[in-house]
C-alpha positions in Angstrom: 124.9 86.9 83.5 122.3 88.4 81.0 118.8 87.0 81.3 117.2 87.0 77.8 113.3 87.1 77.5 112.0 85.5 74.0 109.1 85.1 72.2 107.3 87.5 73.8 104.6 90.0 73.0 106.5 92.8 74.1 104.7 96.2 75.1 107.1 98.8 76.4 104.5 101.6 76.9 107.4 104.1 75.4 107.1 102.4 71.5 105.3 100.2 70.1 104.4 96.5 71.0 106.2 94.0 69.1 106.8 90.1 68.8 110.9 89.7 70.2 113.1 89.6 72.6 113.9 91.8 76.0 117.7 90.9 77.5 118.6 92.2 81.0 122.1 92.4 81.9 123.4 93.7 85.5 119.6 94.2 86.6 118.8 97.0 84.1 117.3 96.6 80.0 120.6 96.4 77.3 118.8 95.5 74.5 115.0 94.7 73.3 113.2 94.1 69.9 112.0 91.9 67.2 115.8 91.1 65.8 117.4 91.1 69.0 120.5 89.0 69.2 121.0 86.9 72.1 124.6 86.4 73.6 126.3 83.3 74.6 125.6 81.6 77.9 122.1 83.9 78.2 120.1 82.4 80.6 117.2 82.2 78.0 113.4 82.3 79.2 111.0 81.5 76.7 107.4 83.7 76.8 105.9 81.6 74.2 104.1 84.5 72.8 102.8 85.8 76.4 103.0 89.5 76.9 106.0 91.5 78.7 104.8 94.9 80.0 106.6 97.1 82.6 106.3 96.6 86.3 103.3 98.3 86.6 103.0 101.1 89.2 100.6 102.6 92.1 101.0 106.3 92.9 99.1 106.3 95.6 98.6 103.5 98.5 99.0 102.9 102.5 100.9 100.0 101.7 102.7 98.5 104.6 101.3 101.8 107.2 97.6 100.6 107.0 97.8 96.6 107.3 95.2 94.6 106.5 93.8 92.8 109.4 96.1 93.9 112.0 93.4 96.5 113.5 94.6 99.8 115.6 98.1 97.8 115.8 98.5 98.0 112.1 97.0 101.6 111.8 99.8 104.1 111.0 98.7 106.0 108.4 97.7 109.2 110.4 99.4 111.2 113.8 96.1 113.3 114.5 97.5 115.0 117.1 98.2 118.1 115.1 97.4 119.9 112.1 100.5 120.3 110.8 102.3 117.3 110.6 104.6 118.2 107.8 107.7 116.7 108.9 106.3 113.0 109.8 107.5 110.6 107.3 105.9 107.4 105.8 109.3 105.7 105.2 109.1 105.8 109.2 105.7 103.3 109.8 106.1 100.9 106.4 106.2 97.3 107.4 107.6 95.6 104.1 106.2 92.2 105.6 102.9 93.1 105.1 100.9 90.5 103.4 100.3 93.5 101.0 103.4 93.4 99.4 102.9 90.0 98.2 99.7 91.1 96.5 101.3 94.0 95.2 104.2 91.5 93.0 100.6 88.9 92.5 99.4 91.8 90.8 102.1 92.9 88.7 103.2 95.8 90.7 106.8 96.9 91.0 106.0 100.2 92.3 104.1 102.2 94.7 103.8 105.5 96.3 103.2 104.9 99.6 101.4 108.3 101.3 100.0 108.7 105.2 96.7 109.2 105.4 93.9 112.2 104.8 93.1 113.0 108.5 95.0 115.9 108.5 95.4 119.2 106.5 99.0 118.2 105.9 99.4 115.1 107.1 103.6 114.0 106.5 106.6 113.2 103.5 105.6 110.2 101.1 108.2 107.8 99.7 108.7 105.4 96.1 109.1 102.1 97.3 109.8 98.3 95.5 107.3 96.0 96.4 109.8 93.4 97.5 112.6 93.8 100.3 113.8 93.0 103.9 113.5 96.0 104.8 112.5 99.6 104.0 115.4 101.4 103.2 116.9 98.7 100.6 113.4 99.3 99.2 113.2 102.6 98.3 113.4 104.8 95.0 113.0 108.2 95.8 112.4 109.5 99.7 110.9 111.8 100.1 109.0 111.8 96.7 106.3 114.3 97.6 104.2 115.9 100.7 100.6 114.8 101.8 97.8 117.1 102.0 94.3 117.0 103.0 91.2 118.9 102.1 87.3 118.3 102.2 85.4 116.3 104.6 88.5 114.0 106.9 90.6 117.0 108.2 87.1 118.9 109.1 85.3 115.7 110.7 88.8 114.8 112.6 89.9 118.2 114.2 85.7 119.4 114.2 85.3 116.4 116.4 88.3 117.4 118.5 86.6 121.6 118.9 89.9 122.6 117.6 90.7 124.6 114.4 90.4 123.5 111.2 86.5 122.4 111.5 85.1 124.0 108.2 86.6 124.1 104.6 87.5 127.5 105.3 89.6 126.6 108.5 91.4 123.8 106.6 92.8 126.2 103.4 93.4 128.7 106.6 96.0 125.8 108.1 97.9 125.3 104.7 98.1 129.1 103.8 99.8 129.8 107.4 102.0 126.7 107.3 102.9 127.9 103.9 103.7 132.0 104.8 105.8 130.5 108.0 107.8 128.6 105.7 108.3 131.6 103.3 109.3 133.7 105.9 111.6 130.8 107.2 113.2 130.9 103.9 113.4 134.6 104.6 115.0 134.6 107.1 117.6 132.1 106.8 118.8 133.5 104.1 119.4 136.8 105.4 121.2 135.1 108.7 123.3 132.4 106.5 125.5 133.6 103.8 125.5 130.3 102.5 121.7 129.9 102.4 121.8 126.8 104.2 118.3 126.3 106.9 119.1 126.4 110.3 118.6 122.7 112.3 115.6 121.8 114.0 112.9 123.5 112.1 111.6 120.1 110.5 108.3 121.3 109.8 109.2 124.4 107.8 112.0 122.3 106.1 109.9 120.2 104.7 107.7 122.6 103.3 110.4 124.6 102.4 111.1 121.7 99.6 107.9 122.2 98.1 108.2 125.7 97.7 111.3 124.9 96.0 109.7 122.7 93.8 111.9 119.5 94.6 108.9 117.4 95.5 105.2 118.0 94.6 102.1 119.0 97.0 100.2 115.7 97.0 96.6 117.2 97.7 93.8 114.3 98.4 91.1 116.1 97.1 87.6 115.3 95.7 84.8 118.1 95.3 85.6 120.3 92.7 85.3 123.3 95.0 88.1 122.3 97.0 89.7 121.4 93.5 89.6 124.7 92.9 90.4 125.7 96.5 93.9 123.5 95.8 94.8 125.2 92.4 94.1 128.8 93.8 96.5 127.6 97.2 98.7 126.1 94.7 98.7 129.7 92.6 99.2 131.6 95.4 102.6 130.0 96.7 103.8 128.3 93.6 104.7 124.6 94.4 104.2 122.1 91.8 100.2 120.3 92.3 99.1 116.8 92.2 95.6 115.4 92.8 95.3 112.4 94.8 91.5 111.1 94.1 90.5 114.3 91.8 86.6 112.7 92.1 85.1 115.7 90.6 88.3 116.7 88.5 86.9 115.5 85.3 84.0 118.3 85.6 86.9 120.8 86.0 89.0 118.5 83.1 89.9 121.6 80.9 91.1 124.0 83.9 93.1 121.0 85.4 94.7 120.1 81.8 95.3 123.8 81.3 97.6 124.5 84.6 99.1 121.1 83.4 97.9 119.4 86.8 98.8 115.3 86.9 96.0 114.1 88.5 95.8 110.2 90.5 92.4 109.2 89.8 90.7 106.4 92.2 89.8 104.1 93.7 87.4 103.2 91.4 85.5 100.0 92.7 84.0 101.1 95.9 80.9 102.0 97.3 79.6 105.9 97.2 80.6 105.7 101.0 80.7 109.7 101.9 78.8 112.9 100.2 82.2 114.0 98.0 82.8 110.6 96.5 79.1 110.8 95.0 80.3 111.8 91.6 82.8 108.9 91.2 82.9 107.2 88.0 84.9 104.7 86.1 84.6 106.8 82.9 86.8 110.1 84.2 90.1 108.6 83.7 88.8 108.5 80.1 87.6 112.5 80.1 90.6 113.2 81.7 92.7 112.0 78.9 91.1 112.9 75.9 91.1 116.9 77.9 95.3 116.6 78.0 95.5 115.7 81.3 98.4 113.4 82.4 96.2 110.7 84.4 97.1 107.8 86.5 94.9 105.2 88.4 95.1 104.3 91.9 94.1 101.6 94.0 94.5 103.6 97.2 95.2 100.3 98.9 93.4 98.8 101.1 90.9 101.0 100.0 90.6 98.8 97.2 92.9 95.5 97.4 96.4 96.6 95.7 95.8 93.7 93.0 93.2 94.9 91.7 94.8 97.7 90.1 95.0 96.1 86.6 91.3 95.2 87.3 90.4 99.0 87.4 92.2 99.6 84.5 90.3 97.2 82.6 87.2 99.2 84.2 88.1 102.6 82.5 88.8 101.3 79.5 85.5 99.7 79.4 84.2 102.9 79.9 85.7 104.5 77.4 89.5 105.2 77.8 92.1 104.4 75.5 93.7 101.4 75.8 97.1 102.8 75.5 96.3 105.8 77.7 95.4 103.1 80.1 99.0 101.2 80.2 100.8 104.8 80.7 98.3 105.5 83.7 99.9 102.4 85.5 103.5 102.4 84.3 105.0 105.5 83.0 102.0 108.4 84.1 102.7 107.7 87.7 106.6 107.4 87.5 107.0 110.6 86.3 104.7 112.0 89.3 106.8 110.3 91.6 110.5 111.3 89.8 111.5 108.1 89.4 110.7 108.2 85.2 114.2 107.6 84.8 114.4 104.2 85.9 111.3 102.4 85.9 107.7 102.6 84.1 108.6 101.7 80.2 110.9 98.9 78.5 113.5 101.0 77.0 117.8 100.7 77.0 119.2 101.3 80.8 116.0 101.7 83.1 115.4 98.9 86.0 114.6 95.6 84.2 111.3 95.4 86.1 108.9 93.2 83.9 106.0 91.1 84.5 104.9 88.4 81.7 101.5 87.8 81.9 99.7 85.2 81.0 97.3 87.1 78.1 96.5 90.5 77.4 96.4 92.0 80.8 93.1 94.3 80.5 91.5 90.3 79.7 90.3 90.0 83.4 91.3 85.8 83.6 94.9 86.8 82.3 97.4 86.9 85.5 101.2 88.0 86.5 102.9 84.9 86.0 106.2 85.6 86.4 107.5 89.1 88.0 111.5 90.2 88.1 112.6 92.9 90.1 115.6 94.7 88.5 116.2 91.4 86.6 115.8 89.2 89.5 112.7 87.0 89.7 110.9 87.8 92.7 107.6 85.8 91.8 106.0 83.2 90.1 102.9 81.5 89.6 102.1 77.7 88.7 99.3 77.3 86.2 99.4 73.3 87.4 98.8 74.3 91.0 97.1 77.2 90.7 99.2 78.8 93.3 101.6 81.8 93.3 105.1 82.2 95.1 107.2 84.7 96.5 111.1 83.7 96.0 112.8 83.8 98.7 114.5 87.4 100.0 
């Protein structure tokens, strides 16, 4: 069965908007534009000039391992038991029946990244997830899709409050250095004991890190002074891995040395309070800077930080202050699928990616427009009725 989208505004982030037709076929795009032909028997839905865009996407949320309301039950974003807790995986604590994920698909969202928390210097594996599933692992798009690290004031405050190393700055960039050199020296010596270079069993920790100093999933670093911006590119330098920023606060001050090592950066949240000393320099206009310096930005929610669907909300926001509307779409659609490695099938309309599409009801950066309709990989997973004012969740 194809499913043919017509009369739609039609904005596929990779080209340019036009006025036509998007058909799905087998859950993934066969054909889009102004002249496009539909075939017999298409089930036919008619936009009536509303726009199409992408699913858009989230690069950086607790989704599902920090539920809203559920208290310490809900809480499983961090294991502060250790410093090092390189080999604990996200995929492991996601609830997809958090009320979350709903939001997510109200909002428009097809895609996150969901990420364990900041508490420690290297704090587990992060995984590309749907938002909409029974259960994890039919959920996910790329696992693991990078590694979380920590630096600046949550790793210091946690493990300073516990008298135990790291309690400065210094202590923290100590941690990541040595997890690091044991994983080189793992590498080492593997491959001088295995002919075949395969690593020996049981060494999760170094494993993991092993794949980022391969360079087969990025070094996630929450970050947001620019001093320990700098402190992660220099880390970064030292042992080669490929570097993301997750927050970046500060980055834009450092905007031509972060476009210059060709650093993606996850800028957000953007609507909260100025609730801690390295979050002071927050402002709804660096997404903007960022861009115009050449560096490939994307905007986060940080959910629950700020509620997951209000990402479109904060997009709005920076191009308010100054970013460029088109800059803005790619920093929710195909900006944060390429950090994530999952560019090749979702993030932009085009001929064979996932046929994950939400019509709105306007022009989405026009805060009263809304999702109305949202398909998953060409199945409708949510709608919303204008006569009830009410949104809905199909059925799993």
């Amino acid at each position: 069965m194809t499913l043919a989208i017509t009369n739609a505004h039609v904005v596929p982030v990779e080209g340019e908007p036009f006025d036509g037709t998007v058909l799905v076929t087998d859950g993934r795009i066969s054909a889009l534009g102004a002249e496009t032909a539909i075939p017999d028997g298409a089930q036919i839905v008619d936009a009536a000039g509303r726009w199409l865009l992408p699913g858009l996407i989230d690069a950086h949320v607790h989704l599902g391992v920090w539920e809203e309301g559920e208290g310490w039950a809900g809480q499983d974003t961090n294991e502060m038991t250790d410093p090092v807790m390189a080999a604990a995986r996200a995929l492991d604590g996601i609830n997809p029946r958090e009320q979350g994920f709903d939001d997510a698909l109200a909002g428009g969202i097809t895609s996150v990244n969901v990420n364990p928390g900041s508490g420690n210097p290297i704090g587990g594996l992060t995984v590309a997830l749907k938002t909409y599933g029974r259960y994890v692992d039919e959920m996910v798009l790329r696992n693991p899709s990078g590694l979380k690290a920590a630096l600046g004031e949550n790793p210091k405050r946690v493990y300073g409050d516990q008298k135990k190393t790291p309690s400065t700055r210094l202590g923290v960039a100590l941690v990541l250095r040595k997890a690091f050199t044991e994983a080189r020296n793992y590498i080492e010596k593997t491959n001088k004991s295995n002919k075949d270079g395969e690593y020996a069993e049981g060494h999760l920790v170094n494993q993991a890190l092993v794949q980022v100093l391969n360079r087969e999933i990025p070094w996630r670093q929450h970050c947001h002074r620019a001093d320990d911006i700098a402190t992660a590119i220099r880390i970064a330098d030292e042992f080669g891995y490929q570097l993301v920023l997750d927050h970046g606060t500060e980055s834009y001050l450092l905007a031509d040395l972060v476009a210059e090592k060709g650093i993606p950066v996850l800028y957000g949240p953007l609507i909260v309070s100025r609730s801690k000393v390295e979050v002071r320099e927050r402002t709804p206009a660096a997404p903007g800077i960022l861009d115009r310096a050449g560096v490939k930005v994307s905007i986060i929610t940080d959910h629950p930080v700020v509620p997951i669907e209000h990402l479109i909300t904060q997009v709005a926001l920076a191009v308010k202050e100054g970013m460029d509307r088109d800059a803005a779409f790619r920093a929710v659609t195909i900006n944060p699928a390429e950090v994530m490695g999952v560019a090749d099938r979702v993030g932009s309309l085009v001929v064979g990616k996932h046929a994950d599409l939400v019509l709105w009801s306007g022009d989405p950066l026009e805060l009263r427009s809304r999702a109305l309709r949202v398909w998953i990989e060409g199945r409708e997973v949510y709608t919303y009725d204008q006569d009830t004012s009410r949104g809905q969740v199909l059925p799993h």
